[in-house]
N, C-alpha and C positions, 0 to 999 in steps of 0.2 A: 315633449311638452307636458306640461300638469295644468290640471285645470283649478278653479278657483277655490271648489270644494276641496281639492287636494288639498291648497296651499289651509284652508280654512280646519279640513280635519286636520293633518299635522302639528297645524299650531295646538289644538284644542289638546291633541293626545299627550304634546308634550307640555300642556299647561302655560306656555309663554303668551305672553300678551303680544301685543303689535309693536309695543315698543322696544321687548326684548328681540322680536324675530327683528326687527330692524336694526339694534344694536351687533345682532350675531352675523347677519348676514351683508351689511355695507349699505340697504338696499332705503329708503328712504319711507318713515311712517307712512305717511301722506300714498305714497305708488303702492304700499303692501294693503291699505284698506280701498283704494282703486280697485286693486286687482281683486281681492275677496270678494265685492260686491257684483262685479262682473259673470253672467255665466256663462258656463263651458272655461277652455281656454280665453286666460285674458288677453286684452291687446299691450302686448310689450314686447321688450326687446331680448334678444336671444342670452345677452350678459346678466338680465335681470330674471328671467326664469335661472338661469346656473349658478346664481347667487342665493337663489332660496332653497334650491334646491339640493346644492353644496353645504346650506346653515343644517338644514334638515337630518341630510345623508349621516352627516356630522355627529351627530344629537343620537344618530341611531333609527332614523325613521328609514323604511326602505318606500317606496312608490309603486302601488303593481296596477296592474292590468293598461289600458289603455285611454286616451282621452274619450275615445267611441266605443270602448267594451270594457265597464266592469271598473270604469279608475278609482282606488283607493289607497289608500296607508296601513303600512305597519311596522311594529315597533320589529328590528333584528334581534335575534338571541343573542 
């Protein structure tokens, strides 16, 4: 799982807006600023975190450490 700050820095590092991460990843505006507002892990569903995180992966973002140690982003060489 990622947590909201995850889903929030990845958007910021790749500079896409809400509407673009919703455009990339199928996932609907409206649930991806739910979810950002949210803290820790947000409340969804298992297809909608693998869809952000899928847009992400995509783009180049890798996800490290854990929801409970250390979770953050970065960009892959």
């Amino acid at each position: 799982m990622i947590t909201s700050d995850q889903i929030r820095a990845a958007r910021a590092l790749l500079r896409w807006s809400g509407k673009e991460l919703a455009e990339k990843s199928g996932v609907g505006f409206s649930t991806i600023m739910k979810m950002e507002s949210e803290i820790g892990v947000p409340n969804s569903n298992f297809k909608t975190f693998e869809a952000l995180k899928s847009a992400f992966e995509k783009a180049g973002v890798e996800f490290i450490g854990s929801p409970e140690d250390a979770p953050g982003v970065r960009l892959r060489k």
